[in-house]
VEXFISE-903367 format. One record per residue (C-alpha): x, y, z. Coordinates in steps of 0.2 Angstrom, whole numbers, padded with zeros to 4 digits, always signed. Example, Ala and Ser with C-alpha at 12.3 -4.5 7.8 and 13.67 -1.06 7.14 Angstrom:
2
+0062-0022+0039
+0068-0005+0036
***
This chain:
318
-0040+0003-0050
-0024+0010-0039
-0029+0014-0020
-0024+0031-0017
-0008+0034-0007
-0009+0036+0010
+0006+0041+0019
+0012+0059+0016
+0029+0066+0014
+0041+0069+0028
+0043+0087+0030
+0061+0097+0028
+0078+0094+0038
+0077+0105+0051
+0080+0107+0070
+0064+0100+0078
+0057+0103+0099
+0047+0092+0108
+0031+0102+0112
+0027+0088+0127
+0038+0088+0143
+0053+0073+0143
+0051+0058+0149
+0067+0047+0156
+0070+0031+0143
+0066+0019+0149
+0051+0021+0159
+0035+0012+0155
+0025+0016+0141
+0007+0022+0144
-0007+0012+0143
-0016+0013+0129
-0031+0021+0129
-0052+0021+0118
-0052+0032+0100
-0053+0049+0104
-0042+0051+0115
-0030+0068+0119
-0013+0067+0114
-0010+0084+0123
-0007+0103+0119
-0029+0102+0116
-0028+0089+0100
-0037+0075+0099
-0037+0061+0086
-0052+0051+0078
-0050+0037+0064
-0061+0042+0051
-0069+0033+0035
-0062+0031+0016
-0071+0041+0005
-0078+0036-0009
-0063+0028-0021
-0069+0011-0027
-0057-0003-0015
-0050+0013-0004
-0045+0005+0012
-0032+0016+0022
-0030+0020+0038
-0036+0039+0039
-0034+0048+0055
-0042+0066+0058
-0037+0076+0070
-0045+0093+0078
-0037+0105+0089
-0043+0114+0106
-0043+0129+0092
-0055+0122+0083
-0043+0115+0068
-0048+0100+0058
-0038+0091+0049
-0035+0071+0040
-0022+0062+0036
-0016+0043+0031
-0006+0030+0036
-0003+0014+0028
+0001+0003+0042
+0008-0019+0040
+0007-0026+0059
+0021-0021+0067
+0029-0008+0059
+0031+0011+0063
+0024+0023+0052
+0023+0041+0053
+0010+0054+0048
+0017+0071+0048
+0003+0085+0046
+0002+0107+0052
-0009+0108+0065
-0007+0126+0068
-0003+0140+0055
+0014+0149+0059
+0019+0159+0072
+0037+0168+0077
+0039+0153+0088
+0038+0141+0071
+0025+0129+0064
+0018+0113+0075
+0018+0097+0066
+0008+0080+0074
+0017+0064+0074
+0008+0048+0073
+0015+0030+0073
+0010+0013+0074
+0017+0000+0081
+0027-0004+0097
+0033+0016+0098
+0035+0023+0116
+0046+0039+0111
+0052+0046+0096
+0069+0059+0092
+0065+0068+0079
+0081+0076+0067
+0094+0071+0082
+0083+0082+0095
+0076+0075+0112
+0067+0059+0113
+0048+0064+0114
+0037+0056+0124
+0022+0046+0113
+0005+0049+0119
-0008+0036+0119
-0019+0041+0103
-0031+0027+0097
-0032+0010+0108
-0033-0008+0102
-0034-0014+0088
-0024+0002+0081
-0014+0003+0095
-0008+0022+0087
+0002+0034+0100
+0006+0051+0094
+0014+0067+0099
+0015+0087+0094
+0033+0095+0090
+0039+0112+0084
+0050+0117+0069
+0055+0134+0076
+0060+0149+0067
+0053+0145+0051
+0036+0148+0041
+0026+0136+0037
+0031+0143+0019
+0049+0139+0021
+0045+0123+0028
+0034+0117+0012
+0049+0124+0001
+0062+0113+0008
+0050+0099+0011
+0054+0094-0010
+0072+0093-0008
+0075+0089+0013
+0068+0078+0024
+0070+0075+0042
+0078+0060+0052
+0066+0050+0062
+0072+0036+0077
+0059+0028+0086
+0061+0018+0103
+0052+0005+0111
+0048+0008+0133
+0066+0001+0136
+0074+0012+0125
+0079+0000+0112
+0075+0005+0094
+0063+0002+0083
+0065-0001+0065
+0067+0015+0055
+0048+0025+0050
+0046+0022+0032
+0034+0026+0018
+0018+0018+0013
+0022+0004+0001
+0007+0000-0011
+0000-0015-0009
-0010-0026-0022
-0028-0019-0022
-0040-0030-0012
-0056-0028-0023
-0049-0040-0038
-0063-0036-0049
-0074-0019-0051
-0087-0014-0063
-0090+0005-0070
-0106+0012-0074
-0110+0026-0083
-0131+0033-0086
-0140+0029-0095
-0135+0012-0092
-0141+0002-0078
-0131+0003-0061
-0119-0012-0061
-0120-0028-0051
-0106-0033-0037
-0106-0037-0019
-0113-0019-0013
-0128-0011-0022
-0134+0006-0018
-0150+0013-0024
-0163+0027-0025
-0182+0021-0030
-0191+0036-0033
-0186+0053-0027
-0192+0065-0042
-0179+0075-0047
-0164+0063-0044
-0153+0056-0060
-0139+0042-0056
-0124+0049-0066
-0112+0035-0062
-0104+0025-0052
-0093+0008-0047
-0095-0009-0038
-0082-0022-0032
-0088-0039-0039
-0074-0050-0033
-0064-0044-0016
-0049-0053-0006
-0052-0048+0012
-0037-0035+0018
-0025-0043+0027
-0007-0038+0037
-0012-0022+0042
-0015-0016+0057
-0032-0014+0066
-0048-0019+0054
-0052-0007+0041
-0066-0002+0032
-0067-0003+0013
-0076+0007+0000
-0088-0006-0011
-0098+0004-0020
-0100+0021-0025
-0113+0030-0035
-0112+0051-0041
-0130+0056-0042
-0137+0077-0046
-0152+0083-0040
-0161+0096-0050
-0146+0098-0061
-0138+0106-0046
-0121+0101-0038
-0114+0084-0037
-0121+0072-0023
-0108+0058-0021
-0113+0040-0011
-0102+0028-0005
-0104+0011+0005
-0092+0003+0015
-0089-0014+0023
-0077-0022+0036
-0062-0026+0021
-0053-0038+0036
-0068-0048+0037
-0081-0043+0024
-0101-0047+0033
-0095-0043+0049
-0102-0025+0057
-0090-0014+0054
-0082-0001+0069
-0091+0015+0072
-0085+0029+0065
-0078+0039+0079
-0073+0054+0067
-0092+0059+0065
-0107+0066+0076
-0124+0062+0079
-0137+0073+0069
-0146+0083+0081
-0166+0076+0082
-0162+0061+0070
-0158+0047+0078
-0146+0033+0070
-0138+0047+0057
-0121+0055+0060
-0112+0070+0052
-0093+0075+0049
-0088+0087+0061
-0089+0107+0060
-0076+0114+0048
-0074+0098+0038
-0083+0094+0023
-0100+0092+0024
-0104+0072+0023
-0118+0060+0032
-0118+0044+0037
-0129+0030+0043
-0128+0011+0047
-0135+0000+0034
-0134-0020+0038
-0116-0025+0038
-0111-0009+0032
-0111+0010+0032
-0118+0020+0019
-0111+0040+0019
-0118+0055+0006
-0108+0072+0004
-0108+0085-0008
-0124+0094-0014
-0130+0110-0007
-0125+0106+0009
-0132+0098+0026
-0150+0097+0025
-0150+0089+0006
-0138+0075+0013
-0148+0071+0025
-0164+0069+0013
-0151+0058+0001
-0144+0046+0016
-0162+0044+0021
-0168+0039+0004
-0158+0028-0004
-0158+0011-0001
-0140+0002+0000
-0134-0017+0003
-0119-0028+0007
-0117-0044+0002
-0112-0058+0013
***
């Protein structure tokens, strides 16, 4: 099964500002700093989780502004290289349409379409090590900049903190699919077997529709910063009413190890040990199972995830 593709097209070939203040080349680079930190102009960034695509394992960065904007987006990222991540941030104004630059990588500034070198702010620390920056396409709508996105793109140079260059951004490249094997299942059959198992015992009113297992994974490996991998994944209704979707995932760099926390979500309120996605995203739970996280969303909303994440009963296997 094909990983989806996580890096997303560079946007149209048009005069771009820096919205942060220069900085002279050459001076030092800032020091890297924990996940969540602000890259300026009221944004902050979070890594966030796969969803729930059998051997899904990109980079996904969400992003949510002093506005209160949320947003996601992906990068695919081999040790070393420098990669981009071009997403709106704001809707358009007369003044034009922000976009949100994120690299990986050794990037200490970045010129964007020949403009003036913009200064990269520290985004997500080690072992990401992602810096990022806001800048302005001015004078367009965020229309016109979508139009010309299909047929233009812009022209990208990075720079290291001496000001020597860095090899030109690229697009993701799809890499061979870690989980060698999975198994599909459809009800009435019996869930499948594989090295993650998700289950839901009795809870009246539950049906198991379908779902997918990994039965035979390679570890991910050459990218940057550990990553969490989607190992099993189950579609359940509840009352005949709107689709519940569970997923697990495990560390896919070193499967068995504890896997990061997930900095995108916040703790539920009165219940301790469960997390939820942050206003205006979709609505999706999540808690820590042993050596893995297991994550519900879909339903009717909030209060049935919650009853689902609390009930089911999910595993990794060492």
């Amino acid at each position: 099964m094909r990983i989806r593709a996580a890096t997303t097209t560079l946007l149209a070939s048009v005069a771009c500002v820096a919205l942060a203040a220069g900085t002279a080349r050459g001076a030092p680079a800032p020091r890297l700093a924990p996940p969540g930190q602000a890259v300026g102009e009221g944004v902050t960034l979070y890594l966030a989780p796969p969803g729930p695509n059998i051997g899904e394992y990109g980079l996904n960065i969400a992003y949510q502004t002093a506005a209160g904007q949320f947003g996601e987006g992906g990068v695919e990222g081999q040790a070393g290289q420098a990669l981009l991540l071009d997403t709106p941030v704001s809707p358009a104004s007369p003044a034009g349409v922000r976009y949100l630059l994120v690299t990986t990588g050794r990037a200490a500034y970045a010129s964007v379409d020949g403009g003036p070198q913009i200064p990269l702010q520290p985004a997500v620390g080690p072992p990401y090590e992602l810096r990022a920056a806001l800048y302005e396409v001015p004078g367009v709508t965020e229309r016109e900049v979508r139009g010309r996105e299909r047929r233009l793109r812009i022209e990208v140079k990075l720079t290291d903190a001496t000001g020597a260059p860095l090899a030109e951004p690229t697009n993701a490249t799809v890499r061979p699919n870690p989980a060698l094997e999975t198994r599909i299942w459809e009800a009435p059959a019996r869930p499948a077997r594989g090295l993650c198992s998700i289950g839901a015992g009795r809870f009246p009113g539950l049906r198991a529709l379908s779902g997918s297992v990994i039965s035979v994974l390679r570890p991910v490996t050459g990218v940057v910063g550990r990553r969490w991998l989607t190992c099993a994944t189950t579609a359940f209704s509840y009352r005949g009413g709107p689709t519940l979707e569970a997923w697990v995932l495990l560390d896919g760099t070193r499967p068995g190890r504890r896997p990061d926390d997930i900095a995108s979500m916040t703790p539920v309120a009165e219940r301790p040990g469960f997390l939820q996605a942050r206003p205006g995203e979709a609505v999706a739970v999540a808690r820590r199972i042993r050596h893995g996280w297991l994550l519900v969303r879909g339903g009717t909303g909030l209060a049935q995830c919650l009853s689902l994440v609390a009930h089911l009963h999910a595993a990794v296997v060492r």
